[in-house]
N, C-alpha and C positions, 0 to 999 in steps of 0.2 A: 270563432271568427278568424283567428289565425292562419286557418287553412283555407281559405276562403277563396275561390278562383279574382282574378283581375275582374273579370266582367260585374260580379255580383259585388263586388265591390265600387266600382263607378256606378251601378247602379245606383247604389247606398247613397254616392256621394250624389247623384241626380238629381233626386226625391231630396235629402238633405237642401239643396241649394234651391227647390223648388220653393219648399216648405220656409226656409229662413226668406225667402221673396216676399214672402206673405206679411210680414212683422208686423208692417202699419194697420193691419186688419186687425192687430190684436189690444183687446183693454192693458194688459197685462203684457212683459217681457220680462223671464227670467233665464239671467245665465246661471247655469249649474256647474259653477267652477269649484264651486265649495257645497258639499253637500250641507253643513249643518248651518251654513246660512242660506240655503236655498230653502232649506226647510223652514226656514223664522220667516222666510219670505210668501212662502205659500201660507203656515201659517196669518200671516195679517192681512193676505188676500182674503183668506176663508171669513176671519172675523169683521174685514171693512163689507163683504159682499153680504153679511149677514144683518150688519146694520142698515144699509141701503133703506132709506124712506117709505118703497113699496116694501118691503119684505117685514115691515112694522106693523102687523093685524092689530085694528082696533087703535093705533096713535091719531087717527082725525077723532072719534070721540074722546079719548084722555084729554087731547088738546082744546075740543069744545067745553071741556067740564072745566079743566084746569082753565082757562080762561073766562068760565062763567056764559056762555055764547052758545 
């Protein structure tokens, strides 16, 4: 990328400044200023988006048993 003409470079920066316009559309915003806390960070994404209510098979009947109902 160092050798990279001017053009293809604004280009980069286009799409960059397109794509960061979009931010509010997203559940999720991380800066990767640090990688090995970006990583904890996607990390506890992966594990809260796994716990999510729907993605729970079979919790409305545990919850009918467990409550007796």
């Amino acid at each position: 990328r160092a050798t990279d003409p001017a053009d293809v470079i604004a280009g980069r920066m286009a799409r960059a400044r397109d794509e960061i316009s979009h931010w509010g559309e997203y559940d999720y915003i991380l800066i990767n200023d640090d990688a090995d806390i970006c990583l904890g960070e996607i990390r506890a994404i992966l594990h809260a988006e796994r716990l999510r209510r729907k993605r729970q098979l079979g919790l409305a009947a545990f919850v009918r048993d467990m409550l007796g109902t």
